[in-house]
N, CA, C and O atoms as a CHARMM CRD file, in Angstrom:
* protein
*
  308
    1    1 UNK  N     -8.73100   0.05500  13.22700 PROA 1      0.00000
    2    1 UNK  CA    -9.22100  -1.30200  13.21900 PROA 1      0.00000
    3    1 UNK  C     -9.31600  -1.77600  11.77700 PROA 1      0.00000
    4    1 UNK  O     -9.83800  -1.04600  10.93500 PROA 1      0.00000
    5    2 UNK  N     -8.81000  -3.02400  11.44800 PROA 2      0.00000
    6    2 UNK  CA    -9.37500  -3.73700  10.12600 PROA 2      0.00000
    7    2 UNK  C    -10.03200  -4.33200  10.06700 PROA 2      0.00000
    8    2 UNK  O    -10.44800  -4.64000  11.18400 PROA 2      0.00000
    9    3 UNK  N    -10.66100  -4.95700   9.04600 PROA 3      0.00000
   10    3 UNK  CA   -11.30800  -6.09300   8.91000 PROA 3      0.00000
   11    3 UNK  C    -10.55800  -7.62300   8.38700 PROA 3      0.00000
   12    3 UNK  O     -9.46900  -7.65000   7.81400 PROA 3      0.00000
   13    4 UNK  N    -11.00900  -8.30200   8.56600 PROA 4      0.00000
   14    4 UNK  CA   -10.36600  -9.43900   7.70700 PROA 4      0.00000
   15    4 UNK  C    -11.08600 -11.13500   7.71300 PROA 4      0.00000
   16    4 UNK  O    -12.10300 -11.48300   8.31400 PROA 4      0.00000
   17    5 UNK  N    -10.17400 -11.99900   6.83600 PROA 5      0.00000
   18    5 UNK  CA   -10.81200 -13.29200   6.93200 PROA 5      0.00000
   19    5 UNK  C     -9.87700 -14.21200   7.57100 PROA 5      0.00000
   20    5 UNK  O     -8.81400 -14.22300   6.95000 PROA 5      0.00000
   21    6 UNK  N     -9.88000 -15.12600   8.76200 PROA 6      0.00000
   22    6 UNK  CA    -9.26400 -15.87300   9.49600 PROA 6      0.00000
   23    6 UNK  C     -8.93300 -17.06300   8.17100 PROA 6      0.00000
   24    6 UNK  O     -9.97000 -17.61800   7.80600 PROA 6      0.00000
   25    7 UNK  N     -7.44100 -17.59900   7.28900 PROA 7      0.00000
   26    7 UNK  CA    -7.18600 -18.26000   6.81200 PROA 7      0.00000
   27    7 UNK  C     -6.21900 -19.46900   7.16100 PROA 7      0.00000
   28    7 UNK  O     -5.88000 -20.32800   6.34800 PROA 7      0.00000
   29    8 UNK  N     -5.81000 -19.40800   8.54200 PROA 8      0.00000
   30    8 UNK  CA    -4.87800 -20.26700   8.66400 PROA 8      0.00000
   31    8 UNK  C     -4.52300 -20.01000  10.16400 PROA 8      0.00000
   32    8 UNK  O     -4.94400 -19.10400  10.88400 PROA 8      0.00000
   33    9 UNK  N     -3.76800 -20.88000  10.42600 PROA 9      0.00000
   34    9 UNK  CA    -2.88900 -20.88500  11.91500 PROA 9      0.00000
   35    9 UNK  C     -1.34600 -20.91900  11.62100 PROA 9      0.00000
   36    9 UNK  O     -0.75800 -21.11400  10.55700 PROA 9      0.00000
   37   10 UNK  N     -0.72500 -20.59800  13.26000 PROA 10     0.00000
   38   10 UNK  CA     0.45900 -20.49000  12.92300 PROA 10     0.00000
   39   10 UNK  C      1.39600 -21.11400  13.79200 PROA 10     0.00000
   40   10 UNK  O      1.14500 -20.69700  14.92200 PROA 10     0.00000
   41   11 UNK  N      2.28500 -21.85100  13.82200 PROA 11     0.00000
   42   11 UNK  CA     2.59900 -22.88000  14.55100 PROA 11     0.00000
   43   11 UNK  C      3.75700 -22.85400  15.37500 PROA 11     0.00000
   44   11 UNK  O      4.61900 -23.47300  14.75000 PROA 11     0.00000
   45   12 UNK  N      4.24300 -22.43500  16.51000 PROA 12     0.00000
   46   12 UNK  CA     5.72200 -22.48500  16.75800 PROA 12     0.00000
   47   12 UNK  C      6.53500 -23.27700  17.62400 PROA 12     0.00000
   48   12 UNK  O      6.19100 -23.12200  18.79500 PROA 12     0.00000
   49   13 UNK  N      7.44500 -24.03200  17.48400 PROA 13     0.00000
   50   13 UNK  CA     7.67900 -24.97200  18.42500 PROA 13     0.00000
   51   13 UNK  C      8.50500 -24.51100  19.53100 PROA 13     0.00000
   52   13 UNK  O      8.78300 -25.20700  20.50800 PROA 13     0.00000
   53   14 UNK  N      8.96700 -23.06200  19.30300 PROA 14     0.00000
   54   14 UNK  CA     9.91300 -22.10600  20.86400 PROA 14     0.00000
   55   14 UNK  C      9.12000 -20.87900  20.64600 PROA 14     0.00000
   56   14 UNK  O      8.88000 -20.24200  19.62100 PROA 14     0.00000
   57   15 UNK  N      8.71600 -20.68500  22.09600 PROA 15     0.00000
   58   15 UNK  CA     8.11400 -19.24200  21.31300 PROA 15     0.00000
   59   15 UNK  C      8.81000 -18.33700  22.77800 PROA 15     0.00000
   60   15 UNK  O      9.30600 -18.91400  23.74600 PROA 15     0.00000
   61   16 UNK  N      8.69000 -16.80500  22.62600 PROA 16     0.00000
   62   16 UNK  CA     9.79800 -16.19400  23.75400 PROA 16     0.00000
   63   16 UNK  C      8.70900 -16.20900  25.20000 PROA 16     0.00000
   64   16 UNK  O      7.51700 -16.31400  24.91300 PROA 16     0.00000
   65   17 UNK  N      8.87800 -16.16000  25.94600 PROA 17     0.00000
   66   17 UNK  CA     8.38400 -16.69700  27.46900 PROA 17     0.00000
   67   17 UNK  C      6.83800 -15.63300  27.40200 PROA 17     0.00000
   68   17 UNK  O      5.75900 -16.09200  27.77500 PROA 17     0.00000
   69   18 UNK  N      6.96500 -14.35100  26.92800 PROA 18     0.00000
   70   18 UNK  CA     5.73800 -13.50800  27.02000 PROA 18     0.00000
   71   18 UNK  C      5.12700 -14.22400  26.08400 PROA 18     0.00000
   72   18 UNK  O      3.91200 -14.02700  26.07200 PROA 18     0.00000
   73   19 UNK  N      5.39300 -14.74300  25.54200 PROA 19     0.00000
   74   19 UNK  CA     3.96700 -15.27900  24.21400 PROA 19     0.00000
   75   19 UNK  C      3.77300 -16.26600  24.26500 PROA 19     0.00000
   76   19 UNK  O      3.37500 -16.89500  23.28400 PROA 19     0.00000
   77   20 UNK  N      3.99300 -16.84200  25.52800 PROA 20     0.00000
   78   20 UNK  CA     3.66300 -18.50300  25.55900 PROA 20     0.00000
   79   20 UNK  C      2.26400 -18.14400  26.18800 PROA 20     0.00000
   80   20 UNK  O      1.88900 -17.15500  26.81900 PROA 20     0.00000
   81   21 UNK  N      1.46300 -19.59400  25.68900 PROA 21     0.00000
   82   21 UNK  CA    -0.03100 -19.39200  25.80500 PROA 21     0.00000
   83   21 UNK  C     -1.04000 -18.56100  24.54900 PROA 21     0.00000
   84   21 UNK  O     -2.24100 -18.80600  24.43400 PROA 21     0.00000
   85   22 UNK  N     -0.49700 -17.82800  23.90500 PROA 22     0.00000
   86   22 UNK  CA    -0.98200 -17.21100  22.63900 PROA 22     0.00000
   87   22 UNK  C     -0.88300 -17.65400  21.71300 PROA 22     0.00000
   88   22 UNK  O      0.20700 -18.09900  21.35300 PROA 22     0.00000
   89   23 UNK  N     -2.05200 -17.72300  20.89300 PROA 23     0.00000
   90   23 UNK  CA    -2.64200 -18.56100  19.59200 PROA 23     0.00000
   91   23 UNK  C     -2.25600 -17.37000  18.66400 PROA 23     0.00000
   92   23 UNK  O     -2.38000 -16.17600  18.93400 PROA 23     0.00000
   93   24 UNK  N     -1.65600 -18.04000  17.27100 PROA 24     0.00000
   94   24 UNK  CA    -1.57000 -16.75500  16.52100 PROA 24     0.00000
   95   24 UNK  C     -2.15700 -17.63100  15.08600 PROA 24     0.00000
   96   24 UNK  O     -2.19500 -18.85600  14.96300 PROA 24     0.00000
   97   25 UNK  N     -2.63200 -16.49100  13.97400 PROA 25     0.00000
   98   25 UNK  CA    -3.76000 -16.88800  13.14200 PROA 25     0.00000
   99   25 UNK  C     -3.51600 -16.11400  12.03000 PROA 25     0.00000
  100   25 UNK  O     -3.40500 -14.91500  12.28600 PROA 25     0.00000
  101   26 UNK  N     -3.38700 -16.45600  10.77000 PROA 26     0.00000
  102   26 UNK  CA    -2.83500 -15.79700   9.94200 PROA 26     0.00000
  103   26 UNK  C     -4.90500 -15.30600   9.31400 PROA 26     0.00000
  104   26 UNK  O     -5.88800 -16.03200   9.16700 PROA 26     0.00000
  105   27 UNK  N     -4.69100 -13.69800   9.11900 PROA 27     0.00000
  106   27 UNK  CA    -5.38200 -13.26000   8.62700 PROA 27     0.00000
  107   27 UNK  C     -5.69300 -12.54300   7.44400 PROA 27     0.00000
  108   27 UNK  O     -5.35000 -11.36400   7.53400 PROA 27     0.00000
  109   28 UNK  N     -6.39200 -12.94100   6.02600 PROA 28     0.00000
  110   28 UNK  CA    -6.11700 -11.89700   4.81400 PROA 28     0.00000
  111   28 UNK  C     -7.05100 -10.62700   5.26600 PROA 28     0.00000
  112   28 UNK  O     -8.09000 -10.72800   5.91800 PROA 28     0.00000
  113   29 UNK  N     -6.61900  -9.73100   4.91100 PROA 29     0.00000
  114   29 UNK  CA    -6.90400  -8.33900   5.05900 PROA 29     0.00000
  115   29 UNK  C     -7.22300  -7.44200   3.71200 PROA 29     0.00000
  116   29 UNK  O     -7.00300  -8.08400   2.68500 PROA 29     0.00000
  117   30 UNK  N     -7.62000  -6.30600   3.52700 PROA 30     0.00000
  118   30 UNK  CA    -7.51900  -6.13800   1.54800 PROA 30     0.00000
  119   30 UNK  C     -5.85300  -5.51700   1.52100 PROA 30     0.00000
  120   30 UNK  O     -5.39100  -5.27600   0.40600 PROA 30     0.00000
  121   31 UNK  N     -4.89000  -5.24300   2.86400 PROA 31     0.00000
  122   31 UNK  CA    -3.67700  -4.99400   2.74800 PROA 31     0.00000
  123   31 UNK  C     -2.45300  -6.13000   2.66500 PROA 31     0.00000
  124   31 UNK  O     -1.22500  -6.09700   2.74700 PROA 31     0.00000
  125   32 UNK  N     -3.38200  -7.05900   2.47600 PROA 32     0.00000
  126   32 UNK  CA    -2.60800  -8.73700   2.53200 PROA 32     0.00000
  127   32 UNK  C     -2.51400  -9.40700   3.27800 PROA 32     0.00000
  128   32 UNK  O     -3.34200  -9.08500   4.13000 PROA 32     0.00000
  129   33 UNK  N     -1.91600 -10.36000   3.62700 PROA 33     0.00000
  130   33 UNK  CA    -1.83100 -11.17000   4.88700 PROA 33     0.00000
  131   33 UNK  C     -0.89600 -11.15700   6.45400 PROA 33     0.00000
  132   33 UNK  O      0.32500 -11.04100   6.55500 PROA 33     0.00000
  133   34 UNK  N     -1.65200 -11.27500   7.29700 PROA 34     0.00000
  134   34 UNK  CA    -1.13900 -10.05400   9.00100 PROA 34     0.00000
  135   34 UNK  C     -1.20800 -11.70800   9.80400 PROA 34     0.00000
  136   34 UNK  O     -2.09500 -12.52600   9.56000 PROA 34     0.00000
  137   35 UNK  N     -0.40500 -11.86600  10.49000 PROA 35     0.00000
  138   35 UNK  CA    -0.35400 -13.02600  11.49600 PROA 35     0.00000
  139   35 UNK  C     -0.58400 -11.99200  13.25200 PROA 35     0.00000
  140   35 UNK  O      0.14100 -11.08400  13.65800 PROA 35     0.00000
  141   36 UNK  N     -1.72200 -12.53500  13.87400 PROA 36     0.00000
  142   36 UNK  CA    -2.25800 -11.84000  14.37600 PROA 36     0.00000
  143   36 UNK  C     -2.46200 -12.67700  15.77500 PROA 36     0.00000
  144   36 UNK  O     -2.38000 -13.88600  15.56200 PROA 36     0.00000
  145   37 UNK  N     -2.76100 -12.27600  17.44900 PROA 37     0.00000
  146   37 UNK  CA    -2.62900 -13.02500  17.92600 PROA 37     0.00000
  147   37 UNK  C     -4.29500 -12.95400  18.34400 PROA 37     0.00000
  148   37 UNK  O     -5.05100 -11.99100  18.47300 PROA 37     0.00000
  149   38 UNK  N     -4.52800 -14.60900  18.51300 PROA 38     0.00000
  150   38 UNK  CA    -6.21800 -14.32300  18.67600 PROA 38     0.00000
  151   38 UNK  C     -6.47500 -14.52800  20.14900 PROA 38     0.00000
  152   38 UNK  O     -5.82500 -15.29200  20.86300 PROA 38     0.00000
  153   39 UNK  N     -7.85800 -13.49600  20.67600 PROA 39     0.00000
  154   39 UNK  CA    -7.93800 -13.31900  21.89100 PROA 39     0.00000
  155   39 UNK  C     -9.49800 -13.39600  22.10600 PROA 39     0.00000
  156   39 UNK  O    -10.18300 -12.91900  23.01000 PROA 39     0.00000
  157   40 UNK  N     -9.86100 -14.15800  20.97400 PROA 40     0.00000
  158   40 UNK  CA   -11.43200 -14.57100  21.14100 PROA 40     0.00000
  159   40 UNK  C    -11.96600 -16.06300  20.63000 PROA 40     0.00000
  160   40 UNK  O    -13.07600 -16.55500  20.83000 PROA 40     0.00000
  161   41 UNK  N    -10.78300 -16.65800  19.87500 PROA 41     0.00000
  162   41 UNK  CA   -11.26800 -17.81900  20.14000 PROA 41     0.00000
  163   41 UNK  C    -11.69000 -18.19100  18.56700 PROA 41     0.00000
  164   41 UNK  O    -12.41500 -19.16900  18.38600 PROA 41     0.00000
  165   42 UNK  N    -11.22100 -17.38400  17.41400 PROA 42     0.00000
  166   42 UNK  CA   -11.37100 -17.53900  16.11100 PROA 42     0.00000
  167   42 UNK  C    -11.31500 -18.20400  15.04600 PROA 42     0.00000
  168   42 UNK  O    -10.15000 -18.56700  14.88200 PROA 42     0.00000
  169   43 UNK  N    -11.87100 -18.49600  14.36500 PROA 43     0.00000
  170   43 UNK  CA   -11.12400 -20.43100  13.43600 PROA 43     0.00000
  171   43 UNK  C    -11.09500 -19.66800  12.02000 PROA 43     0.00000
  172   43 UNK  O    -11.28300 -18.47500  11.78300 PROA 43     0.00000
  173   44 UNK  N    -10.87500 -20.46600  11.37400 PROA 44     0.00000
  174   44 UNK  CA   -10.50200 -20.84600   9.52200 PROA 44     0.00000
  175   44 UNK  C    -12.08500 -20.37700   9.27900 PROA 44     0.00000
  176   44 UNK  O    -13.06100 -20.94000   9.77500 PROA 44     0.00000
  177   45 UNK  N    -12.10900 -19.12800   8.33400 PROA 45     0.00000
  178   45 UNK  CA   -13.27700 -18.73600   7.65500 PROA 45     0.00000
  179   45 UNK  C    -13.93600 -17.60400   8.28900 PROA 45     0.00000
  180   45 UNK  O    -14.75800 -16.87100   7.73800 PROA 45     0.00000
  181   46 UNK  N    -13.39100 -17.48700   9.84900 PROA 46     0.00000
  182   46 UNK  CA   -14.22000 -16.59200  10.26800 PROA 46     0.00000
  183   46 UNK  C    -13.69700 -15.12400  10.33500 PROA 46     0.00000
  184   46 UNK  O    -12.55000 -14.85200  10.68900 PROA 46     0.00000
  185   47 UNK  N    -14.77500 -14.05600   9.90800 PROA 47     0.00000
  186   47 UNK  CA   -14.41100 -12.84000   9.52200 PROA 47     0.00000
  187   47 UNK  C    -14.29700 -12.25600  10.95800 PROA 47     0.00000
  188   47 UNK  O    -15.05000 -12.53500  11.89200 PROA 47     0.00000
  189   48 UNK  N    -13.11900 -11.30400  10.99400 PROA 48     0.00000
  190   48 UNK  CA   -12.83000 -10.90100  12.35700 PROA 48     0.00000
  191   48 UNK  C    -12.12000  -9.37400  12.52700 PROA 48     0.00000
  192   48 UNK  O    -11.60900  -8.95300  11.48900 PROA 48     0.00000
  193   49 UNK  N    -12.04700  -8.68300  13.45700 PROA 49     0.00000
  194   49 UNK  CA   -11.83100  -7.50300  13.27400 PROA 49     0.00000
  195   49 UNK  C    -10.36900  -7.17700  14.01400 PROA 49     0.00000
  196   49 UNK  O    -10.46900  -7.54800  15.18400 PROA 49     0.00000
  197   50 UNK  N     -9.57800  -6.84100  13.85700 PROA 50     0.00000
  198   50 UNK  CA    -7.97200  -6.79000  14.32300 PROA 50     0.00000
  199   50 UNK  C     -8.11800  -5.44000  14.97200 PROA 50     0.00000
  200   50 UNK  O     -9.16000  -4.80100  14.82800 PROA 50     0.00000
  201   51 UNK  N     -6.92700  -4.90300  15.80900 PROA 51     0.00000
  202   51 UNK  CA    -6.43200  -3.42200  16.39600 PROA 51     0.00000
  203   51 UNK  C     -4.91400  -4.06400  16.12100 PROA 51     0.00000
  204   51 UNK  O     -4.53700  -5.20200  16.40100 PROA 51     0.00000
  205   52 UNK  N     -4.18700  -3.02600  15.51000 PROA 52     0.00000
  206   52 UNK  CA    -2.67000  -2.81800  15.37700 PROA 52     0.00000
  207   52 UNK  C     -1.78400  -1.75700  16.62600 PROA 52     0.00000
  208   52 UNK  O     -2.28900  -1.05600  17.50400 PROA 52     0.00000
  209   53 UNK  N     -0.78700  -1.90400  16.40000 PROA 53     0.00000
  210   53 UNK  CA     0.00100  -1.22100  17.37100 PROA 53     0.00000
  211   53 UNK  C     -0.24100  -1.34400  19.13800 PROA 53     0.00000
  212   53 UNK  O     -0.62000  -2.31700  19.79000 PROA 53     0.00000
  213   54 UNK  N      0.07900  -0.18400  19.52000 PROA 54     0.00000
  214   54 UNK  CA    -0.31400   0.05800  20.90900 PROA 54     0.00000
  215   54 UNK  C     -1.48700  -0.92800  21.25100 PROA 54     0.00000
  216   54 UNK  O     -1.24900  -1.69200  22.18600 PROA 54     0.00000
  217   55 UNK  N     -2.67400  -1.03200  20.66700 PROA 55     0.00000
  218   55 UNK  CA    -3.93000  -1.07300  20.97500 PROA 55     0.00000
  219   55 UNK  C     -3.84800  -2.96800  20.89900 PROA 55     0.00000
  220   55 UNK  O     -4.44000  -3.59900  21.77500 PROA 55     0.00000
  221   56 UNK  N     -3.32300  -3.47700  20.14600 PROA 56     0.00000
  222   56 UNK  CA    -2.61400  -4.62700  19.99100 PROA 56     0.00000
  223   56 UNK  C     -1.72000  -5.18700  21.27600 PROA 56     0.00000
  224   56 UNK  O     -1.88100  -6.33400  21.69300 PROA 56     0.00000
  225   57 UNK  N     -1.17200  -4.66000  21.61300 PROA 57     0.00000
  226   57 UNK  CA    -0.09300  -4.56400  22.62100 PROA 57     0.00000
  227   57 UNK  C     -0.86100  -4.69200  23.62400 PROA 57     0.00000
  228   57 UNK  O     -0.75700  -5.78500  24.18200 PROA 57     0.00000
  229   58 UNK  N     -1.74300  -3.83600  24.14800 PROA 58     0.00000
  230   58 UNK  CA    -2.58200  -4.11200  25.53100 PROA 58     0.00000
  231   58 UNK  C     -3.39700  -5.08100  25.77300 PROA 58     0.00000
  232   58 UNK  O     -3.55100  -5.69600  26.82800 PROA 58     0.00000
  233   59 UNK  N     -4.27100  -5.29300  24.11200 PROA 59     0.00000
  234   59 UNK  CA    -4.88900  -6.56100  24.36000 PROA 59     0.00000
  235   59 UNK  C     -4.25400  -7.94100  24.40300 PROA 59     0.00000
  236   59 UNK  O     -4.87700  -8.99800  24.30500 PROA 59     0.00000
  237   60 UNK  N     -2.79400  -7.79600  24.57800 PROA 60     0.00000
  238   60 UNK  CA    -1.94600  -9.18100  24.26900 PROA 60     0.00000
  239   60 UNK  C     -0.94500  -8.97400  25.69600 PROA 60     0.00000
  240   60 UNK  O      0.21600  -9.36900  25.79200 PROA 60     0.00000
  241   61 UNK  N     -1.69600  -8.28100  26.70900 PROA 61     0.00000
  242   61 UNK  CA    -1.26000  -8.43600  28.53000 PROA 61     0.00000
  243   61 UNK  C      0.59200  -7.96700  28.07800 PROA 61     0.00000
  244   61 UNK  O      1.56100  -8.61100  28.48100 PROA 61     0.00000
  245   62 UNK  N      0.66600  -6.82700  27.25400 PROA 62     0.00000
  246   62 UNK  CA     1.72100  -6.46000  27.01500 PROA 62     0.00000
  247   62 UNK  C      2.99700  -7.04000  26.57500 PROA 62     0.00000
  248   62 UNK  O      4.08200  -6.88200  27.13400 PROA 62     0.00000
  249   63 UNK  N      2.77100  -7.69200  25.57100 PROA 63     0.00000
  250   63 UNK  CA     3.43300  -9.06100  25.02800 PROA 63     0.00000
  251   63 UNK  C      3.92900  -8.40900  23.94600 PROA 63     0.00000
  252   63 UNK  O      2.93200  -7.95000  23.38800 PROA 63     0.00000
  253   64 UNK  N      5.24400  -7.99200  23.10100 PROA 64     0.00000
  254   64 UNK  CA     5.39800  -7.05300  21.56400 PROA 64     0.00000
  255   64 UNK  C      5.05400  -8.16300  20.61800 PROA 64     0.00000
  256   64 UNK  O      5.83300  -9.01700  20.19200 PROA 64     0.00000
  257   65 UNK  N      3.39300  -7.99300  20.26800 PROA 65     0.00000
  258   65 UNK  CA     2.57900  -8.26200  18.89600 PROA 65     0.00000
  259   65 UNK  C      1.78500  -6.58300  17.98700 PROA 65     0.00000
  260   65 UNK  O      1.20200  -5.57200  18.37900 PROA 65     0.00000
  261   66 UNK  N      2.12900  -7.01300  16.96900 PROA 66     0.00000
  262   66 UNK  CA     1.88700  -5.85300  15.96300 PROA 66     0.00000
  263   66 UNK  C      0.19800  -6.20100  15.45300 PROA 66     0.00000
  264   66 UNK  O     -0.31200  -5.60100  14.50700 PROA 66     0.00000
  265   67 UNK  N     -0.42700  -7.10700  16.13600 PROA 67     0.00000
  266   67 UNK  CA    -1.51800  -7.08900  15.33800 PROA 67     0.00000
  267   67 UNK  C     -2.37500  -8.60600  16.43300 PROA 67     0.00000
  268   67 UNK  O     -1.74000  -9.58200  16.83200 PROA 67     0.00000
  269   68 UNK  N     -4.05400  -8.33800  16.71100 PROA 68     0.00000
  270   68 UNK  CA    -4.66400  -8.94400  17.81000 PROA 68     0.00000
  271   68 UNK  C     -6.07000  -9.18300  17.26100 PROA 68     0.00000
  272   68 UNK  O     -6.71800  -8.34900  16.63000 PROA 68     0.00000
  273   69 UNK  N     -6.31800  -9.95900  17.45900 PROA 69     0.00000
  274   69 UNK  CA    -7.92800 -10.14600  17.02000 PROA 69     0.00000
  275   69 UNK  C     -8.69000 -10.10600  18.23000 PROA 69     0.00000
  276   69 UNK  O     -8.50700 -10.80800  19.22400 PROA 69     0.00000
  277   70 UNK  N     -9.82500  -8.95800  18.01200 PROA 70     0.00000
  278   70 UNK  CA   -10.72300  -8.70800  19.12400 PROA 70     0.00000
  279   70 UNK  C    -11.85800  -8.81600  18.62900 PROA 70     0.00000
  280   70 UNK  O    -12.55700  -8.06100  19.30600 PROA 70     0.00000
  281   71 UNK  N    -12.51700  -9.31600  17.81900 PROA 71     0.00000
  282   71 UNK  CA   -13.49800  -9.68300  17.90200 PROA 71     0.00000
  283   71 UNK  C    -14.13100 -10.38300  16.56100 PROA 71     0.00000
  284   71 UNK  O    -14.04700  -9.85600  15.45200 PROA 71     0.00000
  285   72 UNK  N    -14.58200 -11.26500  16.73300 PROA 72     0.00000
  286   72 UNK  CA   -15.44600 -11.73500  15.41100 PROA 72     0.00000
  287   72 UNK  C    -17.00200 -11.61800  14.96000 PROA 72     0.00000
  288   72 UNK  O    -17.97000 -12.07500  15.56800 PROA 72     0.00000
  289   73 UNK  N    -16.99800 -11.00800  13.93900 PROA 73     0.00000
  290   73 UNK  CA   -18.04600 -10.33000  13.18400 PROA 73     0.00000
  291   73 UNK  C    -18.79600 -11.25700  12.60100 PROA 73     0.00000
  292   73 UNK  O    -18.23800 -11.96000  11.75900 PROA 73     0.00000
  293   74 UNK  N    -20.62700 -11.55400  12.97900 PROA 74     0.00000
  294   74 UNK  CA   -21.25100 -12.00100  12.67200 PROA 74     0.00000
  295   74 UNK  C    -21.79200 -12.33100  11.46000 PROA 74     0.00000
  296   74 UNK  O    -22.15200 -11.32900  10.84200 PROA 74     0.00000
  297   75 UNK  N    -21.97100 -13.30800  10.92300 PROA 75     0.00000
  298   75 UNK  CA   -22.57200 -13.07900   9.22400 PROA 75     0.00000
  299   75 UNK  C    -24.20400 -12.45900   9.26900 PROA 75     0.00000
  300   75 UNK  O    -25.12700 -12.76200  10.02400 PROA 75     0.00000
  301   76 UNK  N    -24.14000 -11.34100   7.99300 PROA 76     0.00000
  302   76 UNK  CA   -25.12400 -10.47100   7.67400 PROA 76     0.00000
  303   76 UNK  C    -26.15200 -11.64300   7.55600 PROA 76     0.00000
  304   76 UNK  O    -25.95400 -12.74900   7.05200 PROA 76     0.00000
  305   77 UNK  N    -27.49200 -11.07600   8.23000 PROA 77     0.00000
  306   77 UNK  CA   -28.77200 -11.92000   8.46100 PROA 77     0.00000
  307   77 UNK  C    -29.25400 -10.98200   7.04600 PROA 77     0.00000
  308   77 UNK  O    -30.37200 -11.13900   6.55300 PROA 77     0.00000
């Protein structure tokens, strides 16, 4: 799992039939920037936690994405 900061969106005007309906969200990471597909509903600023590979893959109803956002991480109280 990584961490990262939600910086952007990503826009496509054909996308292939499994990935229609999926939001994808460009995320900086400290390994650089991962376009990721979001599955919680994530915006611009918000820190969020990714799964790569396989683990990616399942949470995206078996769709080939290399990278998924599952969850967003609360700011420290």
């Amino acid at each position: 799992m990584i961490l990262g900061t939600v910086t952007g969106s990503v826009w496509a005007t054909r996308k292939a039939a499994c990935l229609q309906g999926q939001t994808f969200l460009v995320v900086d990471t400290l390994k650089g920037l991962v376009v990721a597909a979001d599955h919680v509903g994530a915006g611009t600023g918000d820190k969020v936690l990714l799964v790569t590979g396989t683990a990616a893959t399942k949470f995206s109803m078996e769709a080939p994405v290399d990278a998924a956002i599952v969850a967003i991480i609360d700011p420290e109280k």
